[in-house]
N, C-alpha and C positions, 0 to 999 in steps of 0.2 A: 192531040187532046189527051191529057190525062183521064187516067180512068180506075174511078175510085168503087168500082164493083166488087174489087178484094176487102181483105178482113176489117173491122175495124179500126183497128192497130195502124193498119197502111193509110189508109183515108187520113182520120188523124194526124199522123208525121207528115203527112203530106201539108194538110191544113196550118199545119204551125210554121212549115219551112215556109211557104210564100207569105203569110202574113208577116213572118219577123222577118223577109225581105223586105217588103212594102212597108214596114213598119221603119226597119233602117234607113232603107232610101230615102223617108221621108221627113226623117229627123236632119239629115245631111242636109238635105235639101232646104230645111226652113233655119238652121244653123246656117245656113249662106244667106239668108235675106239678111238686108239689111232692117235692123231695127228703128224705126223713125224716132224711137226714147232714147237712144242711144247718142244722135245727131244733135243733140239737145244737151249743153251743161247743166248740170245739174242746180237747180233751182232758176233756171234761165228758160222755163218754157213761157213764162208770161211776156216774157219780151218776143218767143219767136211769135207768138200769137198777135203782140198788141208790139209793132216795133214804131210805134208813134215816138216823138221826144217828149221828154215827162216835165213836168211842171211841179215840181214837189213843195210839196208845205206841211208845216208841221203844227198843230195847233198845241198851246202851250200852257194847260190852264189849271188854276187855282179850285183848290176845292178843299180850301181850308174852312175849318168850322165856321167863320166870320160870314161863309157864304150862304149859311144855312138857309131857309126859307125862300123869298121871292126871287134873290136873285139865284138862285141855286136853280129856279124853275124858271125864270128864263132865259137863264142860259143853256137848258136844256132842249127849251124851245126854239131857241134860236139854234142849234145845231142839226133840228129837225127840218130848217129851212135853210142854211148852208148846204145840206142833201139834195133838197128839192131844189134850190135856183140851178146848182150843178148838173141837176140830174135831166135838166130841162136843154142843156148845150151839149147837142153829143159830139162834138171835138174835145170841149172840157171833160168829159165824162172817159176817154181815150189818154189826154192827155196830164191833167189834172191828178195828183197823187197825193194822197191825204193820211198822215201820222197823226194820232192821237195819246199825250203824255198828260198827265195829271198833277196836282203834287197839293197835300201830302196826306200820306206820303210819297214819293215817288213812284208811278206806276203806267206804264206802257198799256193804254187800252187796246189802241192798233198799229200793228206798225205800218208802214206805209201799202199800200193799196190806190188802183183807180179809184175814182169817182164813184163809176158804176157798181164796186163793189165795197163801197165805204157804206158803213151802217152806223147810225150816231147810237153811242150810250146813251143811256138812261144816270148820269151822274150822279153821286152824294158827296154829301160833305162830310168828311174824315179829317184830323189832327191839325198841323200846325203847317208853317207855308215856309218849304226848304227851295225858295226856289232859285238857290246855287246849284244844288246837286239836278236840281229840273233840267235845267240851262243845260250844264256838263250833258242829261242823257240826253238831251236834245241833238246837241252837238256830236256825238256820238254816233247816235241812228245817224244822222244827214251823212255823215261821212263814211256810214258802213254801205249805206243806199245808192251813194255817188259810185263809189268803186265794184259797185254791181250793175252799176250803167253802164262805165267804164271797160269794164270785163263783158259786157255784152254788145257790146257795141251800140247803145244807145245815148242820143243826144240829150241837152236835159237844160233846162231856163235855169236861170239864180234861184237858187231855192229861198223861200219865204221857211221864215219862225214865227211866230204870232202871238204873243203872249200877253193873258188875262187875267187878271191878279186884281186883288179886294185890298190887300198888307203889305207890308213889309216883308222882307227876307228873315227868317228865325236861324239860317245856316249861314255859312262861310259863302261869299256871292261873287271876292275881286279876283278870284281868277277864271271865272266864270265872266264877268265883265270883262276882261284882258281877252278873252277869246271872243267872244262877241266881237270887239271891235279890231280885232287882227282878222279876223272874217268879213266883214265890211269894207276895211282897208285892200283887203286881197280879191274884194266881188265877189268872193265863194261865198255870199249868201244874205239876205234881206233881213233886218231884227227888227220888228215892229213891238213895239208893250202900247198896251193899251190899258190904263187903269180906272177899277171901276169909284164909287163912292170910297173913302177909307183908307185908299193906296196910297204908299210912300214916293210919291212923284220926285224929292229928289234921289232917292236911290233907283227907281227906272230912270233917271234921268242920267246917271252914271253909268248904268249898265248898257242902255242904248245910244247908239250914234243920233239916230234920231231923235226927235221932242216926243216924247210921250203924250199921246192921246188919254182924255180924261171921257171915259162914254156920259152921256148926258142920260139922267135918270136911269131906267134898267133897260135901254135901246139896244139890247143882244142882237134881236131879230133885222134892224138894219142895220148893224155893223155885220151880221153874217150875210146878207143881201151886198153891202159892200165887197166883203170880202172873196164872193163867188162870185160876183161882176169883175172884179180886179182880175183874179186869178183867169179867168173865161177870155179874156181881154190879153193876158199875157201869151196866153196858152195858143191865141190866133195869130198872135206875130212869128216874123221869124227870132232862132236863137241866138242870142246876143242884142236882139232890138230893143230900143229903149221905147216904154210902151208909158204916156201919159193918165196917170189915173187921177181919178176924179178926188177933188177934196172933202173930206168927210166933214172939216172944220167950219164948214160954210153954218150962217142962220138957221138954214133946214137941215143941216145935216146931223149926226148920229154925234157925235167927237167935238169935243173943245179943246183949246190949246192953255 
């Protein structure tokens, strides 16, 4: 037993030599753990968290001046009910991942995210409708997002594009269209347009492999009810299954052809 009844001086030295051992030792010693943030790629902890396969979609929408007033509000409304159907399946809410683009101008509300942590804008309407360059970032995200599946070893559905538009294209849109449909061609991914009053259905008609849907009056709220039924429905098969969705085009439904 040490015995610190000598000078102060002594006690002191004493006191510093074992703590800056125990101090050492202790540093060595948590230098050897392993760090659990370490074990983890960097930007790869949501997948070690949530390693479900993703269902991604990208929602693709117009929010050019033409939009302004009613239908501006409810499509805003209906995005507040795209949240809540989803939010209501909690496999969807796991596996369901939701992008948010705008245009115009061009602008990245959210990039992709679950369900559970998808929050809808509050949208405006702003300038003119470039939606070439929409398309392009559309395609872009999808493909940054695949190769971070990819890199983590996560499985992932045909990704959905979903696009909403009032007009016409004001930019450059055929190689925009060229990729869309070598996308389709290749199953790397679903392009849906859906246009409202005012759109140029033959140019969605060019851009998309499919017919374009024309929404019937300002039915946001159940094409976004559709929309999170479909995805919810996808999201519970296995990947690669071909999963029958409902027609929107029906009498009762939301879409005409």
């Amino acid at each position: 037993m040490n015995d610190c009844s000598g000078s102060p001086c002594t006690c002191l030295s004493h006191f510093i030599h074992v703590n800056y051992y125990s101090l050492q030792r202790r540093v060595h010693v948590e230098d050897a753990l392993p760090n659990p943030l370490d074990q983890v790629p960097f930007g790869g902890a949501e997948f070690a968290e949530n390693p479900e396969p993703r269902c991604p979609c990208i929602l693709l929408l117009d929010t050019s001046g033409s939009m302004k007033g009613e239908p501006m509000a409810q499509l805003n409304e209906g995005l507040v009910t795209f949240k809540d159907e989803l939010s209501a399946d909690a496999l969807a809410q796991k596996r369901v991942e939701v992008a948010l683009i705008t245009f115009g101008p061009v602008q990245v509300h959210s990039d992709f995210q679950t369900a559970d942590l998808f929050k809808p804008p509050h949208l405006e309407t702003t300038g003119d409708t470039p939606m070439g360059a929409a398309i392009l970032q559309a395609l872009a995200t999808l493909d940054q997002r695949k190769q971070a599946y990819k890199s983590n070893g996560i499985s992932y559905y045909r990704p959905w594009i979903f696009l909403v538009t009032d007009g016409a294209p004001t930019d450059a849109w055929k190689e925009a269209a060229k990729k869309v449909h070598a996308g389709e061609e290749a199953k790397a991914l679903s392009f849906f347009a859906v246009g409202v009053e005012g759109a140029n259905f033959e140019t969605l008609q060019e851009i998309a492999v499919r017919k374009p849907l024309k929404l019937k009056e300002l039915r946001f709220r159940d094409l976004f009810i559709w929309l999170s039924n479909s995805l919810s429905a996808v999201s519970r098969s296995n990947v690669d299954e071909q999963v029958p969705l409902q027609n929107p085009s029906t009498p009762e439904g939301w879409a005409s052809v």
